[in-house]
TORMI-488864 format. One record per atom (N, C-alpha, C, O, CB): residue number from 1; residue in three letters; atom name; x, y negated, z negated. Coordinates in steps of 0.001 Angstrom, whole numbers. Each point is the difference from the previous one (the first is absolute). Glycine has a CB too. Layout:
# residues N
+-----+--------+-------+---------+---------+---------+
| num | residu | atome |      xx |      yy |      zz |
+-----+--------+-------+---------+---------+---------+
| NUM |    ALA |    CA |       X |       Y |       Z |
...
+-----+--------+-------+---------+---------+---------+
# end
This chain:
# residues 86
+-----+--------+-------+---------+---------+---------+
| num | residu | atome |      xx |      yy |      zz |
+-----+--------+-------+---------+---------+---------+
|   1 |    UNK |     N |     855 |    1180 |       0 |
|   1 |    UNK |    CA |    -855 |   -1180 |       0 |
|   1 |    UNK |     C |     894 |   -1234 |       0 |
|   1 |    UNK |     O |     994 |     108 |    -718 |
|   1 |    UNK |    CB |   -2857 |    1123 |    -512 |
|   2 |    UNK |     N |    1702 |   -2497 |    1951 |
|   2 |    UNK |    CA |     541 |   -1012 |    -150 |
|   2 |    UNK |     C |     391 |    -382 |   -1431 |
|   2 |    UNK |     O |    -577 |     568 |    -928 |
|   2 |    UNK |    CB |    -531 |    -972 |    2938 |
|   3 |    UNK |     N |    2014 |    -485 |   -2247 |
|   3 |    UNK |    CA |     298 |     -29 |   -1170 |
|   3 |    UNK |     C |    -627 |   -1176 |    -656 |
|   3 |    UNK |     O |      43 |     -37 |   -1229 |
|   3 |    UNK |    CB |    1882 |    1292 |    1789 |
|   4 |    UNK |     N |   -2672 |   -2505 |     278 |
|   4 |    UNK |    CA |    -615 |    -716 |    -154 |
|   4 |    UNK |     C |   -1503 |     330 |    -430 |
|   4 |    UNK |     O |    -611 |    -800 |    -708 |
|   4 |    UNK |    CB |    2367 |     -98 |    2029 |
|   5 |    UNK |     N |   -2303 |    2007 |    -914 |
|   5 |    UNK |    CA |   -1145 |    1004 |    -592 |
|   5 |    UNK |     C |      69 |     396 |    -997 |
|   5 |    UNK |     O |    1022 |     661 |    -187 |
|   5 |    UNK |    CB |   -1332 |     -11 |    1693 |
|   6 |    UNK |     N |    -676 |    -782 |   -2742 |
|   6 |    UNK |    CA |    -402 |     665 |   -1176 |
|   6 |    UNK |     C |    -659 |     533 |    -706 |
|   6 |    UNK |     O |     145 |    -578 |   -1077 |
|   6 |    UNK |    CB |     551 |    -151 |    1365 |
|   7 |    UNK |     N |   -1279 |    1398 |    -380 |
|   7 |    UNK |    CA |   -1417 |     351 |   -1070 |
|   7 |    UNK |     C |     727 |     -66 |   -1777 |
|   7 |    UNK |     O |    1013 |     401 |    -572 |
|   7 |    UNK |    CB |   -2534 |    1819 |    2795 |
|   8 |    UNK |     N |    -106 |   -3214 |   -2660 |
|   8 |    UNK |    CA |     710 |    -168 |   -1157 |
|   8 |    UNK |     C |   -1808 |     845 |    -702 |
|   8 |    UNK |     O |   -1080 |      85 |     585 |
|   8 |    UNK |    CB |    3631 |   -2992 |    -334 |
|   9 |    UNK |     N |   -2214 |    3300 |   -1437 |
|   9 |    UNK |    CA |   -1716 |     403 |    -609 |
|   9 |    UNK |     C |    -190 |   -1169 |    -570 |
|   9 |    UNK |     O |    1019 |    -649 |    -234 |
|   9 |    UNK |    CB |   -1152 |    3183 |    -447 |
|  10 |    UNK |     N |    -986 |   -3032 |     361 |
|  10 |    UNK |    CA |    -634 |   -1260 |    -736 |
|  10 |    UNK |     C |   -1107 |     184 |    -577 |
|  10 |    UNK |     O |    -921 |     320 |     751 |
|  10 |    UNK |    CB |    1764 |   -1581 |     601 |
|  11 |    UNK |     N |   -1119 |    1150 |   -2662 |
|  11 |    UNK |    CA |   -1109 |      14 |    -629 |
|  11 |    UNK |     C |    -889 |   -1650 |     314 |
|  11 |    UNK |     O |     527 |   -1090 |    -224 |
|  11 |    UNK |    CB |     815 |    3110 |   -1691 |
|  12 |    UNK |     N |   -2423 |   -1877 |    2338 |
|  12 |    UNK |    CA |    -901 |    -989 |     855 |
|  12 |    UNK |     C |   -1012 |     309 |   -1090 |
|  12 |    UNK |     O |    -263 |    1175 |    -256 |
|  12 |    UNK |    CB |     835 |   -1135 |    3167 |
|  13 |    UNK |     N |   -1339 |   -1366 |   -3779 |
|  13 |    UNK |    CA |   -1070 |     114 |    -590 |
|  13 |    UNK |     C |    -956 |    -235 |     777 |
|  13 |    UNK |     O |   -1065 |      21 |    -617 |
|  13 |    UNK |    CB |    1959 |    -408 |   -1125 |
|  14 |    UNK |     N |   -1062 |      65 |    3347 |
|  14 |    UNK |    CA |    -886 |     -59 |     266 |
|  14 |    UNK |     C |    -344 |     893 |     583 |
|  14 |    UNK |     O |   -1026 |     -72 |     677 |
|  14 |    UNK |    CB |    1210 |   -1586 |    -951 |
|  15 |    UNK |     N |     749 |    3091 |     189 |
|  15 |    UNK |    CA |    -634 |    1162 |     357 |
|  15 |    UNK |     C |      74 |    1529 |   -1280 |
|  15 |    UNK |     O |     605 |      60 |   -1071 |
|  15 |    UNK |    CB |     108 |   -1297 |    3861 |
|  16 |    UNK |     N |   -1467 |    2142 |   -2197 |
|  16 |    UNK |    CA |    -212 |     599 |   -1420 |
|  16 |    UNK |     C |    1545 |     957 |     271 |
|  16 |    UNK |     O |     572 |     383 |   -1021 |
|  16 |    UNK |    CB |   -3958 |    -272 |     455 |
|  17 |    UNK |     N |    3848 |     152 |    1576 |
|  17 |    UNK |    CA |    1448 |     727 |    -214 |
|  17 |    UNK |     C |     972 |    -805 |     324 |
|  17 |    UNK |     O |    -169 |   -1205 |     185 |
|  17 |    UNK |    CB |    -544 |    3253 |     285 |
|  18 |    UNK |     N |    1776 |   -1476 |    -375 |
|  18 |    UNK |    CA |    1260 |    -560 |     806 |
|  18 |    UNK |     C |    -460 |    -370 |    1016 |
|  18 |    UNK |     O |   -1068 |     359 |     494 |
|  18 |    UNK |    CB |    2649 |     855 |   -1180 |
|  19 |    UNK |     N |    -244 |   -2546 |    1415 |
|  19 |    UNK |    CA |     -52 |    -562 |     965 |
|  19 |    UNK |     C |    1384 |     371 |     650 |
|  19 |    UNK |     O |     946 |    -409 |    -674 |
|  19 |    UNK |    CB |   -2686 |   -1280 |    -222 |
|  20 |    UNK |     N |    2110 |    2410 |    2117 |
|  20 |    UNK |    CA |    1519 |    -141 |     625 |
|  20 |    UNK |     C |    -255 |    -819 |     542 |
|  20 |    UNK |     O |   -1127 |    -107 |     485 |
|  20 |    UNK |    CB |    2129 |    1863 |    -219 |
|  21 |    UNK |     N |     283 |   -3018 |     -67 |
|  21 |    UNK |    CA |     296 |    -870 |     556 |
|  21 |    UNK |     C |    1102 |     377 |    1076 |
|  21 |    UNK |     O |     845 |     860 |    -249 |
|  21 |    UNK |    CB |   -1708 |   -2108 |   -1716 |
|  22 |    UNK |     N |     816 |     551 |    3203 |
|  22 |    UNK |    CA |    1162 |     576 |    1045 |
|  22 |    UNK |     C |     308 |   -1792 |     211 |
|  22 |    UNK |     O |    -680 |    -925 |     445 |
|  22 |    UNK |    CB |    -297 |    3969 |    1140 |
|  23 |    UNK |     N |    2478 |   -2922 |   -2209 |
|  23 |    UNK |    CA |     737 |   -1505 |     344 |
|  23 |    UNK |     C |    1274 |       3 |     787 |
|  23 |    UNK |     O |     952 |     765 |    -150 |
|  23 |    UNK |    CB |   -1806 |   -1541 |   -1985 |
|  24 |    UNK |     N |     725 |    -171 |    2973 |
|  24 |    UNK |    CA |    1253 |    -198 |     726 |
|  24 |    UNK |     C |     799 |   -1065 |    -598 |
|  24 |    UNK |     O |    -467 |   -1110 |    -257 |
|  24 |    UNK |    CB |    -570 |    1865 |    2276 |
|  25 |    UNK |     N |    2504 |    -333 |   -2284 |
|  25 |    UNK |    CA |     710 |   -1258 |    -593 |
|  25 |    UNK |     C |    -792 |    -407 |   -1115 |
|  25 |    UNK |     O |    -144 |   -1222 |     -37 |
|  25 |    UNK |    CB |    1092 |     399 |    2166 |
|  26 |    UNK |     N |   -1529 |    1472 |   -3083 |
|  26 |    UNK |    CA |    -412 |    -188 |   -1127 |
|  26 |    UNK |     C |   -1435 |    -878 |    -306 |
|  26 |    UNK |     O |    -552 |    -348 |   -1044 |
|  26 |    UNK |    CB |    3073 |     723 |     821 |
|  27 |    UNK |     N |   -2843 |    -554 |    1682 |
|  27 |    UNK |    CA |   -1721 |    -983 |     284 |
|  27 |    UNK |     C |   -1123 |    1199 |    -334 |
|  27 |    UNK |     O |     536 |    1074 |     274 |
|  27 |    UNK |    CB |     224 |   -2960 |    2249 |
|  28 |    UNK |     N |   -1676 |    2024 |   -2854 |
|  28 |    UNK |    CA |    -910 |    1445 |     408 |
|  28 |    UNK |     C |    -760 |    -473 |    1084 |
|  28 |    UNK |     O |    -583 |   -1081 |      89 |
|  28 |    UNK |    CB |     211 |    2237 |   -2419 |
|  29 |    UNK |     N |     442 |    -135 |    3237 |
|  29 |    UNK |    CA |   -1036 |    -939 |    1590 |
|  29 |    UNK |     C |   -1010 |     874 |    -268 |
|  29 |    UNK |     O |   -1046 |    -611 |     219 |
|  29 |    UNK |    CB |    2677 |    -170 |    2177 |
|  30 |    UNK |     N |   -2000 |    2531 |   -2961 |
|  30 |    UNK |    CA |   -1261 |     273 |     150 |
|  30 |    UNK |     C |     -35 |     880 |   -1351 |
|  30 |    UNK |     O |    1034 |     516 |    -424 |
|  30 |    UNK |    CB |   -1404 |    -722 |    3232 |
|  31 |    UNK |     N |    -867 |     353 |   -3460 |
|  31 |    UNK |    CA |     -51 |    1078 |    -823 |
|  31 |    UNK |     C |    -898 |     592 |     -75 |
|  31 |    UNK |     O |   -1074 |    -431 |     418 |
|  31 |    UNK |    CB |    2192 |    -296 |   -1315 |
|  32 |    UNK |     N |    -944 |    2291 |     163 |
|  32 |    UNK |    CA |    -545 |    1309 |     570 |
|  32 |    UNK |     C |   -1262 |     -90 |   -1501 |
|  32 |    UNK |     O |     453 |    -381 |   -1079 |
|  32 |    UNK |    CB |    2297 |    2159 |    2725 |
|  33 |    UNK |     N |   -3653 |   -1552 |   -1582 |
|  33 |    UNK |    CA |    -642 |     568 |   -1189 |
|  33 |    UNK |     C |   -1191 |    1411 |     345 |
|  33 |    UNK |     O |    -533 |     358 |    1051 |
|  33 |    UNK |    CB |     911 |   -3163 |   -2125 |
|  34 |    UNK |     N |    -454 |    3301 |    -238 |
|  34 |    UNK |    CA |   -1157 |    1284 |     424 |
|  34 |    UNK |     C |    -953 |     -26 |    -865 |
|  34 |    UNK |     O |    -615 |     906 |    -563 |
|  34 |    UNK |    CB |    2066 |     682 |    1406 |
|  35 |    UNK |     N |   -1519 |   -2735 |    -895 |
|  35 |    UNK |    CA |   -1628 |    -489 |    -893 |
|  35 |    UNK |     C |   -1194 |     802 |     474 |
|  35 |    UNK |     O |    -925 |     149 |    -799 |
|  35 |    UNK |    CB |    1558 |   -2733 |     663 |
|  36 |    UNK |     N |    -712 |    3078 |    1257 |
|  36 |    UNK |    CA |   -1259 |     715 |     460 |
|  36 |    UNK |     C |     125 |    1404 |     296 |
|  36 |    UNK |     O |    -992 |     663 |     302 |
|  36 |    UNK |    CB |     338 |   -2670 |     584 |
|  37 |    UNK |     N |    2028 |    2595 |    -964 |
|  37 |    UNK |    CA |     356 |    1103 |    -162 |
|  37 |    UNK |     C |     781 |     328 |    1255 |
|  37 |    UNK |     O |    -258 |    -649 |    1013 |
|  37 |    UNK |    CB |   -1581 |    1103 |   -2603 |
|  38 |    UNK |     N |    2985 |     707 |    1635 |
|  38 |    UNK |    CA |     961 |    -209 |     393 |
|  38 |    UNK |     C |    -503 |      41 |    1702 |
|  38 |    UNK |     O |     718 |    -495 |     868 |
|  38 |    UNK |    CB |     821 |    1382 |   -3228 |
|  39 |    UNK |     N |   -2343 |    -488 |    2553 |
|  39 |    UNK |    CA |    -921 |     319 |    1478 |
|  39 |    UNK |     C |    -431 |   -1139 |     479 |
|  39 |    UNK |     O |    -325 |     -27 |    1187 |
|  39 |    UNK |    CB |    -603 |    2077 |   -1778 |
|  40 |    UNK |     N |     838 |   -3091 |    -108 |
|  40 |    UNK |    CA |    -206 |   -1346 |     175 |
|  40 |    UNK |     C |     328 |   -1240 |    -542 |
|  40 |    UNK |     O |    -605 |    -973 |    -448 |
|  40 |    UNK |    CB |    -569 |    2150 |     976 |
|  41 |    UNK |     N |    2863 |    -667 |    -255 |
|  41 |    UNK |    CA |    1077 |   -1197 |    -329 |
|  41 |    UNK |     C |    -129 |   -1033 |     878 |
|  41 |    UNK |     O |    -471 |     117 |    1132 |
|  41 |    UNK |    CB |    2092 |    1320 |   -1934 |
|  42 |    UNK |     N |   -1064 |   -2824 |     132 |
|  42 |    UNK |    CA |    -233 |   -1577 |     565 |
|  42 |    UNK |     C |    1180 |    -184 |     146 |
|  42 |    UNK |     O |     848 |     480 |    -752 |
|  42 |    UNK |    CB |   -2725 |   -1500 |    -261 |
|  43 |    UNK |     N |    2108 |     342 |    1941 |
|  43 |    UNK |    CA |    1311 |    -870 |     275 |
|  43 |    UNK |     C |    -594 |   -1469 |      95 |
|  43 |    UNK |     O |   -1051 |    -379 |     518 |
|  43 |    UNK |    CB |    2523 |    2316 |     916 |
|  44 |    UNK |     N |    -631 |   -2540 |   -1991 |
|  44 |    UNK |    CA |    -433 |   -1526 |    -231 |
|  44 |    UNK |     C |    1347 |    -551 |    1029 |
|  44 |    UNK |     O |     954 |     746 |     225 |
|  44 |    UNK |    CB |   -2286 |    -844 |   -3278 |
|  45 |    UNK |     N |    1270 |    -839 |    3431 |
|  45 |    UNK |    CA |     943 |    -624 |     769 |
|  45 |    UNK |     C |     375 |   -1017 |    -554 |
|  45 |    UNK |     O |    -971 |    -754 |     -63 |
|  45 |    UNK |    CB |     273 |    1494 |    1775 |
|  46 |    UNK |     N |    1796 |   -1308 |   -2267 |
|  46 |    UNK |    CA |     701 |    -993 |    -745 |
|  46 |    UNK |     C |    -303 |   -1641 |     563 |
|  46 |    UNK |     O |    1186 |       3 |    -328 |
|  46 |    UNK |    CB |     716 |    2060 |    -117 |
|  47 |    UNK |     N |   -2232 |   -3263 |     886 |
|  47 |    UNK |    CA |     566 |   -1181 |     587 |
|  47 |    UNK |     C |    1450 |    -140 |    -217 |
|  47 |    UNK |     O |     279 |    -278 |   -1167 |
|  47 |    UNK |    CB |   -2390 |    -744 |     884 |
|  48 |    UNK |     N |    2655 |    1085 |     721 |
|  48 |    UNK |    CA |    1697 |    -269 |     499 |
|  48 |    UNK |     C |     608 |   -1549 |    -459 |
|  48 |    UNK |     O |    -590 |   -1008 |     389 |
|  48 |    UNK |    CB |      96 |    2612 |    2038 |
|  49 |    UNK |     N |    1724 |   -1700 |   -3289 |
|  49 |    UNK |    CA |     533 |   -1558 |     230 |
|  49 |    UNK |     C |     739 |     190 |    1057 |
|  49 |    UNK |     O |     352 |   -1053 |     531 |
|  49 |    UNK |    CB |    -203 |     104 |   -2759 |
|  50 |    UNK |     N |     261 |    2027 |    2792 |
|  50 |    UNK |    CA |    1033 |    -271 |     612 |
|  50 |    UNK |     C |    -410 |    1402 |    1330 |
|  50 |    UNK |     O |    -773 |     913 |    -290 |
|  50 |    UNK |    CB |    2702 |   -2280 |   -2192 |
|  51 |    UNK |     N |   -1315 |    1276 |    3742 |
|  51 |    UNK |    CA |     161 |     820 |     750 |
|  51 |    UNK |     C |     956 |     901 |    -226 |
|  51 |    UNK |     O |    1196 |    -184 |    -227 |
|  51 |    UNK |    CB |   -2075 |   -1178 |    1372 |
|  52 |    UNK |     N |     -73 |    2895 |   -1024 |
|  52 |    UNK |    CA |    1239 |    1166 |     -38 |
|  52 |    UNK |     C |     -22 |     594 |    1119 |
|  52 |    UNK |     O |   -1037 |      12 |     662 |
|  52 |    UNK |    CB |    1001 |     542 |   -2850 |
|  53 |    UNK |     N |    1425 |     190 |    2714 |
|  53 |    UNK |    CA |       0 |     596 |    1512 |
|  53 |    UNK |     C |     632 |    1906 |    -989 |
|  53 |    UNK |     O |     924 |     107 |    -807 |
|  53 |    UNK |    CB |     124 |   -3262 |    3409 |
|  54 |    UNK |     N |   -1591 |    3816 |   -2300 |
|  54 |    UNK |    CA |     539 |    1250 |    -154 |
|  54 |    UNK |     C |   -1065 |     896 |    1115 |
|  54 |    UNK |     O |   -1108 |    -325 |     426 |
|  54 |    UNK |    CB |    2163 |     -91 |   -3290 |
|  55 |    UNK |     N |     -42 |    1944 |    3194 |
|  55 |    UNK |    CA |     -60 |    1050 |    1085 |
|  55 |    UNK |     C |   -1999 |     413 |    -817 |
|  55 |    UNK |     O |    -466 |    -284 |   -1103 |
|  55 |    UNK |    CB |    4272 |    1537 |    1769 |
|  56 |    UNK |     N |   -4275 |    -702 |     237 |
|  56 |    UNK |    CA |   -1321 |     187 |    -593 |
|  56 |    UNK |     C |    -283 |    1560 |    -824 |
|  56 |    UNK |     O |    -909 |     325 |    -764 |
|  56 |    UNK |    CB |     146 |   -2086 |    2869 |
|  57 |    UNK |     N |    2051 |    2604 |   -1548 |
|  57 |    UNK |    CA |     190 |    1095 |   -1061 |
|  57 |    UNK |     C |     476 |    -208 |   -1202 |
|  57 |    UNK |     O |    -251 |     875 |    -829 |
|  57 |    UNK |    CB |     521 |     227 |    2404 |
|  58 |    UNK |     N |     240 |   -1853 |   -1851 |
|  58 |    UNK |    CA |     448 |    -501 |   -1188 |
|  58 |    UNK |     C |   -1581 |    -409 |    -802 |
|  58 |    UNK |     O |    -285 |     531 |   -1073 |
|  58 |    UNK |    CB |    3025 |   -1490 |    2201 |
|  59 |    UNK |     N |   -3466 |     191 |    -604 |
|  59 |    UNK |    CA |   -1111 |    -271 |    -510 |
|  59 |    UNK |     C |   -1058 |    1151 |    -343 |
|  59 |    UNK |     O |    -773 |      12 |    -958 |
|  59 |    UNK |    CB |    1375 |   -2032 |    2110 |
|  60 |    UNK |     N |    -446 |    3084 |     -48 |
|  60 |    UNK |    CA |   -1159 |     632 |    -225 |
|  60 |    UNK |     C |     725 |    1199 |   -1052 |
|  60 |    UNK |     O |    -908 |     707 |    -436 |
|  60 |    UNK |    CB |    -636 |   -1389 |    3006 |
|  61 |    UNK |     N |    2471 |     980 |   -2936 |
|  61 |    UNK |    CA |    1164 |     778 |    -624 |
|  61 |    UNK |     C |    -481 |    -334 |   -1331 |
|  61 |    UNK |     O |    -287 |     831 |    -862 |
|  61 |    UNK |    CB |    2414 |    -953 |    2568 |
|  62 |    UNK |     N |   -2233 |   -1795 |   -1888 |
|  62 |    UNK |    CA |    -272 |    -324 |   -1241 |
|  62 |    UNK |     C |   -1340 |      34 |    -221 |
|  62 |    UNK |     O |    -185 |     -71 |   -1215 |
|  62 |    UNK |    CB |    2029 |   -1099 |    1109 |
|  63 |    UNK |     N |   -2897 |    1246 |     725 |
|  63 |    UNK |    CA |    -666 |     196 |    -243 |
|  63 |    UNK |     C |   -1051 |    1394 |    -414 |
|  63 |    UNK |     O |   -1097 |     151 |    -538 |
|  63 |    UNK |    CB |    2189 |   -2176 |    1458 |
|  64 |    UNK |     N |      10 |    2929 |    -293 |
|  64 |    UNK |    CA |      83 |    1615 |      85 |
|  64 |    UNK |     C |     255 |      93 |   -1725 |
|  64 |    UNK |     O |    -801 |     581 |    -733 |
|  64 |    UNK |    CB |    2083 |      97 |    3674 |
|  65 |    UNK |     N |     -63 |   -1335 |   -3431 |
|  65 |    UNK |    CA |     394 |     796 |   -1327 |
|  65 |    UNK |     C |   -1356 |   -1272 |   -1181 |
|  65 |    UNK |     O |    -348 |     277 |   -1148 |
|  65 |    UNK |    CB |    4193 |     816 |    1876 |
|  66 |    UNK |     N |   -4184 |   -2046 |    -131 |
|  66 |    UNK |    CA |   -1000 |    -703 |    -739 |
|  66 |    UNK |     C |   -1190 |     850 |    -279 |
|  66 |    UNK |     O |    -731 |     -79 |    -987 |
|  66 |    UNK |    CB |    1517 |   -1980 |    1981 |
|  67 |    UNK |     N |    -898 |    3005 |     157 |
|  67 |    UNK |    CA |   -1337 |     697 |    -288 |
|  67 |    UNK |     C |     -14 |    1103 |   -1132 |
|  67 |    UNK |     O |    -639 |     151 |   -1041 |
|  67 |    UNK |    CB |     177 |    -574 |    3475 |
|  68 |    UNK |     N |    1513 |    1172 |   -1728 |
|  68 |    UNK |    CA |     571 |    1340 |    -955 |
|  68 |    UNK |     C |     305 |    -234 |   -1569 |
|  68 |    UNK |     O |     147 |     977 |    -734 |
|  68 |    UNK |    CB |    1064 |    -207 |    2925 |
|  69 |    UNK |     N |   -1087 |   -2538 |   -2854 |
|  69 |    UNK |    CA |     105 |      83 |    -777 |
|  69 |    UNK |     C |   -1218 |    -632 |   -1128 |
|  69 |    UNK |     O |    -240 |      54 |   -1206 |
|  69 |    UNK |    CB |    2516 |     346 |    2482 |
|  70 |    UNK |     N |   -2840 |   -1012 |     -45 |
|  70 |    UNK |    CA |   -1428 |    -419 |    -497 |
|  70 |    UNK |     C |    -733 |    1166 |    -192 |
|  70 |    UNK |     O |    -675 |    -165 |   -1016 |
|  70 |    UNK |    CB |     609 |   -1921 |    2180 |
|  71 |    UNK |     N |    -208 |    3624 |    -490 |
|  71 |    UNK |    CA |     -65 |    1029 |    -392 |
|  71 |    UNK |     C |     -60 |     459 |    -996 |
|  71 |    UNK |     O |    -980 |     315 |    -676 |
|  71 |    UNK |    CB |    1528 |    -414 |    1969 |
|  72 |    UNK |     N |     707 |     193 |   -1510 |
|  72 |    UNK |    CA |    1241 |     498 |   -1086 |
|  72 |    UNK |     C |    -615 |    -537 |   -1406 |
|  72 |    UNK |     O |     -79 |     660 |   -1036 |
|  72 |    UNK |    CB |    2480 |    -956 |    2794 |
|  73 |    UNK |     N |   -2945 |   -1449 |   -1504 |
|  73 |    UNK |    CA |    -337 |    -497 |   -1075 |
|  73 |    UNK |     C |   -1662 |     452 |    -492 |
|  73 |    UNK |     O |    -176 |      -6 |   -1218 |
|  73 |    UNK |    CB |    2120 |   -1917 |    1935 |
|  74 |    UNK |     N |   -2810 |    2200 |     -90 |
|  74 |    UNK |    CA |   -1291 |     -73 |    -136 |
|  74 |    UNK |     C |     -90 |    1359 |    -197 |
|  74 |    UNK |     O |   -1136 |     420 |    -221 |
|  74 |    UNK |    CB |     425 |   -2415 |    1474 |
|  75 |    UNK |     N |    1845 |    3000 |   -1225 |
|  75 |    UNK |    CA |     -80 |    1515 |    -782 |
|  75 |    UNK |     C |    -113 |    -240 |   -1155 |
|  75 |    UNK |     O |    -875 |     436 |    -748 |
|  75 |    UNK |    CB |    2133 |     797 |    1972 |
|  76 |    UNK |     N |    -230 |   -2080 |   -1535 |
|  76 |    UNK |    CA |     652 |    -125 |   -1580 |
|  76 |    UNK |     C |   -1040 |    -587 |    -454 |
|  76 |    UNK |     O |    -389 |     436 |   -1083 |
|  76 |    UNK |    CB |    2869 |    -734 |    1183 |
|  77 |    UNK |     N |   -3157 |    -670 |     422 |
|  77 |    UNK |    CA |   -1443 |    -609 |    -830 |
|  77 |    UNK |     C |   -1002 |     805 |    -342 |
|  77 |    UNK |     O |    -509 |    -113 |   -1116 |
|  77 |    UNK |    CB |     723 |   -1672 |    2204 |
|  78 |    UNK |     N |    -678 |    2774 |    -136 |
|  78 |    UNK |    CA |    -584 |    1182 |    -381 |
|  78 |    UNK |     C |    -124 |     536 |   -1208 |
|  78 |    UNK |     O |    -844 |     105 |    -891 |
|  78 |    UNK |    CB |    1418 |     124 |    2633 |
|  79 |    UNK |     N |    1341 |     311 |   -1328 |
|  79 |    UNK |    CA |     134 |     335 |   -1475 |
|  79 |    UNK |     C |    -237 |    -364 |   -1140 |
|  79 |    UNK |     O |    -207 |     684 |   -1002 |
|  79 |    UNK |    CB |    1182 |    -225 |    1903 |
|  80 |    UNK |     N |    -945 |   -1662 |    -757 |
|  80 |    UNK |    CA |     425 |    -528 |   -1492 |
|  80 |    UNK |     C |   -1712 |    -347 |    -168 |
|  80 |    UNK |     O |    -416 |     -11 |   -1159 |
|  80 |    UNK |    CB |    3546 |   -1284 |    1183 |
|  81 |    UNK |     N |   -3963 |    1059 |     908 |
|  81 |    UNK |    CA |   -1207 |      89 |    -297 |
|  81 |    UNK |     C |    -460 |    1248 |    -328 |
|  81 |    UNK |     O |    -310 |     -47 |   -1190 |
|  81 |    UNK |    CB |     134 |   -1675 |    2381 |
|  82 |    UNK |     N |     -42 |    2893 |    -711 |
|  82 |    UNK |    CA |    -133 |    1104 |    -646 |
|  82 |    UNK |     C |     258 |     598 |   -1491 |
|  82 |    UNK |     O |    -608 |     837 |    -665 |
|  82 |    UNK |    CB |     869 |    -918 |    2808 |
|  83 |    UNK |     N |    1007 |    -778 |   -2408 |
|  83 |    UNK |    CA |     538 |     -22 |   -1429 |
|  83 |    UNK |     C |    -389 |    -412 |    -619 |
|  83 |    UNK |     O |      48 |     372 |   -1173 |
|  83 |    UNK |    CB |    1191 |    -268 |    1450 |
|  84 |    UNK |     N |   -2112 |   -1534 |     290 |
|  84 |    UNK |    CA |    -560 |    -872 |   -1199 |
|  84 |    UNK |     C |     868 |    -740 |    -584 |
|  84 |    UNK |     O |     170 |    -251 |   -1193 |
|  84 |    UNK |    CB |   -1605 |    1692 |     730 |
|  85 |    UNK |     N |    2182 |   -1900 |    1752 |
|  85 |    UNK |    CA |    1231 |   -1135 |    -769 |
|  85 |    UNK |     C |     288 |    -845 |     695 |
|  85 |    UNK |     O |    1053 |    -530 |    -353 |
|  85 |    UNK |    CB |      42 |    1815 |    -737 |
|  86 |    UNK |     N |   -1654 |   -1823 |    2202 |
|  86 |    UNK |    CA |    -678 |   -1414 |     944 |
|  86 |    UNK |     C |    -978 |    -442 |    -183 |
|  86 |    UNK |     O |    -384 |    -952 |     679 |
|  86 |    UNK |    CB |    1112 |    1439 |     771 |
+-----+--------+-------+---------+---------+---------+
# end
């Protein structure tokens, strides 16, 4: 993945799980949430200060491991709902 590409996790109160954020050069341009369940994940699209140029595999790469971990995250909520400890 470009090295200017990132997924960061973010806890977002305005959603009920995690939020991945995908930032270039440390801006976030879009973020991933699975507020409606993982079958009907949102991508939000950032407004930009600034113009970014990167290859579009790089983008969809990041947005590949954004999903898998937005996934990843809404297991663990499960869980911990099942437990009775969310």
């Amino acid at each position: 993945m470009n090295k200017k590409l990132s997924i960061e996790l973010f806890g977002d109160l305005n959603y009920e799980g995690m939020v991945i954020n995908i930032t270039c050069d440390k801006e976030t341009i879009a973020s991933v949430n699975y507020e409606k369940g993982v079958d009907n994940m949102e991508i939000e699209i950032t407004p930009m200060s600034q113009e970014f140029k990167f290859l579009m595999d790089d983008f969809l790469l990041a947005l590949e491991k954004a999903k898998k971990l937005a996934i990843k995250c809404a297991k663990e909520d499960e869980e911990f709902r099942k437990k009775g400890t969310l």
